[in-house]
C-alpha positions as CSV (number, residue, x, y, z in Angstrom):
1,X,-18.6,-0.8,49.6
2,X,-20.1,2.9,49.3
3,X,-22.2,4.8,46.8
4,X,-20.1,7.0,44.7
5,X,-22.1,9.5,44.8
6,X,-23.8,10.1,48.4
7,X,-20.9,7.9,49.9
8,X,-22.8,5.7,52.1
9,X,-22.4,2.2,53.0
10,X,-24.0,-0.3,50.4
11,X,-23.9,-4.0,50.7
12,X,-21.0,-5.2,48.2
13,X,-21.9,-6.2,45.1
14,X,-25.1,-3.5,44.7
15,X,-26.2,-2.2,41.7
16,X,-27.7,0.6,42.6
17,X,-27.2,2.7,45.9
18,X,-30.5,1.8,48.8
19,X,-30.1,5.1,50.0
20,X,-30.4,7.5,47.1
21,X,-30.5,5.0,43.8
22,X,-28.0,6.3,41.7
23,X,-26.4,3.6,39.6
24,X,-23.7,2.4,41.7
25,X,-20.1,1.7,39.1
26,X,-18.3,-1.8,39.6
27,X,-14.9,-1.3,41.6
28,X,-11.8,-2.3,39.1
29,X,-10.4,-4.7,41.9
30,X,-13.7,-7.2,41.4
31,X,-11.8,-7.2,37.5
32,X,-8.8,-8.5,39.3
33,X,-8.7,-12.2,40.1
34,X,-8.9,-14.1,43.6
35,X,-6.7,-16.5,42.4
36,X,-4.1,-16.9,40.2
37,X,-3.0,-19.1,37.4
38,X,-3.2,-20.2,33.6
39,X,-5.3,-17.7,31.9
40,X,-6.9,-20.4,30.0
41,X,-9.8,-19.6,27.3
42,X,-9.7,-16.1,27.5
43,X,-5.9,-16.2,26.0
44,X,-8.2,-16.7,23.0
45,X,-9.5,-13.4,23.5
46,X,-6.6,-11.4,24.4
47,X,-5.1,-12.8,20.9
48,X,-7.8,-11.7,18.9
49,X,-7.9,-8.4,20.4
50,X,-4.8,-7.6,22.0
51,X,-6.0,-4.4,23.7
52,X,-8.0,-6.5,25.9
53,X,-4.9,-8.7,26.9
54,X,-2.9,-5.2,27.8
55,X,-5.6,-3.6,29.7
56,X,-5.9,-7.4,31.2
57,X,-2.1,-7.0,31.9
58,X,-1.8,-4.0,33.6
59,X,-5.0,-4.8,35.8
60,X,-3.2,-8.2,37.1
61,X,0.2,-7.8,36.9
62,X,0.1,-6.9,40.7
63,X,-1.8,-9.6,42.1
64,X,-2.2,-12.2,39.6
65,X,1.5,-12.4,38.1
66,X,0.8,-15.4,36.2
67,X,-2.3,-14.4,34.9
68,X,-1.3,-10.9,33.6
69,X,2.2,-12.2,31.7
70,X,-0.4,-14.9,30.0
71,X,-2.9,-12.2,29.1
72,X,0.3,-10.3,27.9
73,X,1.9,-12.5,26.2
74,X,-1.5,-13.5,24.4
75,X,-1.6,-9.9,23.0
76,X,1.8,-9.6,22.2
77,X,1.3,-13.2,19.9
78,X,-2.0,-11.0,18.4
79,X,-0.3,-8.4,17.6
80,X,2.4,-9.9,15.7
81,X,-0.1,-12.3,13.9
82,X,-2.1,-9.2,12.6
83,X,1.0,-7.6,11.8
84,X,2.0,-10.7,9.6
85,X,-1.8,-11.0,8.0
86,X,-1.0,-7.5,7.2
87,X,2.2,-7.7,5.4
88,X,0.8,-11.0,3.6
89,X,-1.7,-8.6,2.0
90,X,0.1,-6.2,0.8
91,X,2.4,-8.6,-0.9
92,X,0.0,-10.2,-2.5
93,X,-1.6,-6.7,-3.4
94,X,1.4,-6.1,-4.9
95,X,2.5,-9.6,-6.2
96,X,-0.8,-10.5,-8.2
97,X,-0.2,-7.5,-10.8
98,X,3.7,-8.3,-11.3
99,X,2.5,-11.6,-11.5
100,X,-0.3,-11.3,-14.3
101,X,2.2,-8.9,-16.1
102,X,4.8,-11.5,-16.2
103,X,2.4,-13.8,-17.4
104,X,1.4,-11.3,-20.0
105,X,4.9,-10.9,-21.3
106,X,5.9,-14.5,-21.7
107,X,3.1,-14.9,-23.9
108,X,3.5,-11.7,-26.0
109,X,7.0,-13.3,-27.0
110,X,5.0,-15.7,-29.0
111,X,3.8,-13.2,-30.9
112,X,7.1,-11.4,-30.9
113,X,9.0,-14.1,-32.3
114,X,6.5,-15.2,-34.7
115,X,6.8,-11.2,-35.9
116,X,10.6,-11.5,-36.2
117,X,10.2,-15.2,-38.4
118,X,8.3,-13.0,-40.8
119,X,10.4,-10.1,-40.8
120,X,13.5,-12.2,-41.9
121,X,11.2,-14.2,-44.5
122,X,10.5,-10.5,-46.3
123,X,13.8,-9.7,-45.7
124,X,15.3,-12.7,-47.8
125,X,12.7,-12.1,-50.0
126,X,13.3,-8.8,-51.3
127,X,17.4,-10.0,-50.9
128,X,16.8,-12.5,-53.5
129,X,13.9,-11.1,-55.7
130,X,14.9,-7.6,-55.9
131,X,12.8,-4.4,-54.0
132,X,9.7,-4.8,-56.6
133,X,9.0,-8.0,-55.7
134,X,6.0,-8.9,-53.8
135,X,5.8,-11.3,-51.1
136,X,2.2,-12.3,-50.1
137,X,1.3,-12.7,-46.2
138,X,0.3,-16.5,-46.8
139,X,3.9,-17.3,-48.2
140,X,5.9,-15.3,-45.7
141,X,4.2,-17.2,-43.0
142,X,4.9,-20.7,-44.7
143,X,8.5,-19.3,-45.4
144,X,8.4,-18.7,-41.5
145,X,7.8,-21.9,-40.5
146,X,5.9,-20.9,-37.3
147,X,4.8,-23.7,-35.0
148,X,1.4,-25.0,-35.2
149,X,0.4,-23.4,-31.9
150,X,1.8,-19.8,-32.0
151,X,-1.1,-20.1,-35.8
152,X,-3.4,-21.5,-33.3
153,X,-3.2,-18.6,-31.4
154,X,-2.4,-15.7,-33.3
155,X,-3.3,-14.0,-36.6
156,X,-0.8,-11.6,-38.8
157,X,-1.0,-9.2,-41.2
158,X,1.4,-6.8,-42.7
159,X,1.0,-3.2,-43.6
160,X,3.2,-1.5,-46.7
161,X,5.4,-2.6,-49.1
162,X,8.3,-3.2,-48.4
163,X,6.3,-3.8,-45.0
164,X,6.4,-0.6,-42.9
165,X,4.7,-2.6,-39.7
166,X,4.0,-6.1,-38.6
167,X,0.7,-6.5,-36.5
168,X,-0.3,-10.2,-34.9
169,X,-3.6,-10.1,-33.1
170,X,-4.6,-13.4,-30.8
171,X,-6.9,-15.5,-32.1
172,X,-9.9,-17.3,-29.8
173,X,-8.3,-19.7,-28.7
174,X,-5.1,-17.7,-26.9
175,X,-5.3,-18.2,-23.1
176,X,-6.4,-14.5,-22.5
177,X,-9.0,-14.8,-25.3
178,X,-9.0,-12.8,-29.2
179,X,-8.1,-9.1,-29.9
180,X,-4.7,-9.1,-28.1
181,X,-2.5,-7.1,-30.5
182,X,1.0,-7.4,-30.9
183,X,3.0,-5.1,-33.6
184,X,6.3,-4.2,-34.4
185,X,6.9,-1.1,-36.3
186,X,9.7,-0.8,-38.7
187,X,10.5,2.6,-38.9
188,X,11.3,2.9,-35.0
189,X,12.3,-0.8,-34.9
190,X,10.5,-2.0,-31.8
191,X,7.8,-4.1,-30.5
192,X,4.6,-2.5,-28.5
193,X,1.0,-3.8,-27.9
194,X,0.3,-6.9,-25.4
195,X,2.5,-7.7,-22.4
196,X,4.8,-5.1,-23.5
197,X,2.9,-1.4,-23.2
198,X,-0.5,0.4,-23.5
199,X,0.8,2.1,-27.2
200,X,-1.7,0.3,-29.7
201,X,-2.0,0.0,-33.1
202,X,-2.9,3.3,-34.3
203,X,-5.6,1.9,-36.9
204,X,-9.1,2.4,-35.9
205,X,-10.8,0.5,-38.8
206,X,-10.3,-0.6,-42.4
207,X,-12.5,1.5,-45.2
208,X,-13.0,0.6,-48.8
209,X,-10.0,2.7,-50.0
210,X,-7.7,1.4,-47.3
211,X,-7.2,1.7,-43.6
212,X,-8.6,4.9,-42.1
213,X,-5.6,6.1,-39.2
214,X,-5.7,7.5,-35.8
215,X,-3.4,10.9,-36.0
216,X,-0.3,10.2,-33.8
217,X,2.6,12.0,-34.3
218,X,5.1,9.1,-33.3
219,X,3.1,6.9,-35.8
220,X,4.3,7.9,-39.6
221,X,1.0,6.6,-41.6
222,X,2.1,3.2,-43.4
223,X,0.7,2.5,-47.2
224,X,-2.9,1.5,-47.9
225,X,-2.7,-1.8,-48.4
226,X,-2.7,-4.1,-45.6
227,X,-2.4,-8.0,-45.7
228,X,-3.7,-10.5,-43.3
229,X,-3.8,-14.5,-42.7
């Protein structure tokens, strides 16, 4: 072999050149193999980092056939693995937020059929009593007949009367834990809150001469009294 830089002859396999010591650079054909074959454990390699197993390719491909298509076929399985571990994480990226909504959603309409029990019970109420009648929130939710779980897990109240808006709020022991609210507002006639959209209840807290009201233009301001079970 020679130095690459004075171009004299060195003994193969030197380091540096014995004549003027510059570091002498490995020739590319000691890369390429004496014998060819299986590419055994370093197919490992060339799949975990398939740029290896090209560059490992196009070195042998000449004079180690065998050797190079293993090397390139090693790379070619890596990149379609990383490809794959790829698209697996952007589906579950994207999967784990449809999923929790869906969850979300099926347990709101525990809340929102509990809400429409008690909407019929006033309803037949004021049918068969007459407008003036009240109605408290205790018998509207025996008149309901609501399953012992959907009062494990939710509280209700009602707001007006006739009632203007129907609120249920989770209780501890709901699976995604208290102060999930659910509401239905009558003046608009549909359901908002928990597993359905981010519009809540546009109470901030209750005061002694009623319920003090966030201004919202989409939310008319209901009476001041409020019941709650």
């Amino acid at each position: 072999m020679f130095c690459s830089k004075c171009g004299r002859d060195i003994p193969d396999g030197s380091a540096f050149c014995n004549h003027c010591g510059f570091r002498v650079l490995p020739d590319i054909s000691q890369l390429v193999p004496t014998n060819d074959g299986p590419i055994g454990i370093l197919g490992v390699a060339c799949f975990f980092l398939p740029v290896l197993g090209l560059v490992l390719y196009v070195l042998w491909r000449d004079r180690a056939p065998m050797k190079a298509r293993g090397a390139g076929k090693a790379a070619i399985w890596g990149v379609a693995a990383h490809f794959v571990i790829i698209l697996l994480g952007i589906l579950f990226a994207l999967g784990v937020p449809l999923y929790l909504s869906g969850v979300q959603k099926t347990r709101s309409n525990q809340a929102q059929t509990a809400i429409t029990a008690l909407r019929q019970a006033y309803d037949q109420h004021y049918e068969n009593n007459g407008p003036a009648a009240e109605l408290g929130i205790e018998e509207a939710v025996q008149a309901s007949d609501l399953d012992p779980e959907t009062l494990n897990n939710w509280s209700f109240q009602v707001f007006g009367d006739p009632p203007e808006a129907y609120v249920a709020t989770s209780t501890a022991a709901f699976p995604d834990g208290a102060g999930k609210q659910v509401w239905y507002g009558v003046w608009e006639g549909q359901f908002h809150g928990y597993g359905i959209d981010a519009y809540d209840y546009p109470f901030t807290e209750e005061t002694e001469t009623g319920w003090e009201w966030e201004e919202d233009p989409q939310a008319p301001i209901p009476g001041d009294q409020a019941q709650g079970i």
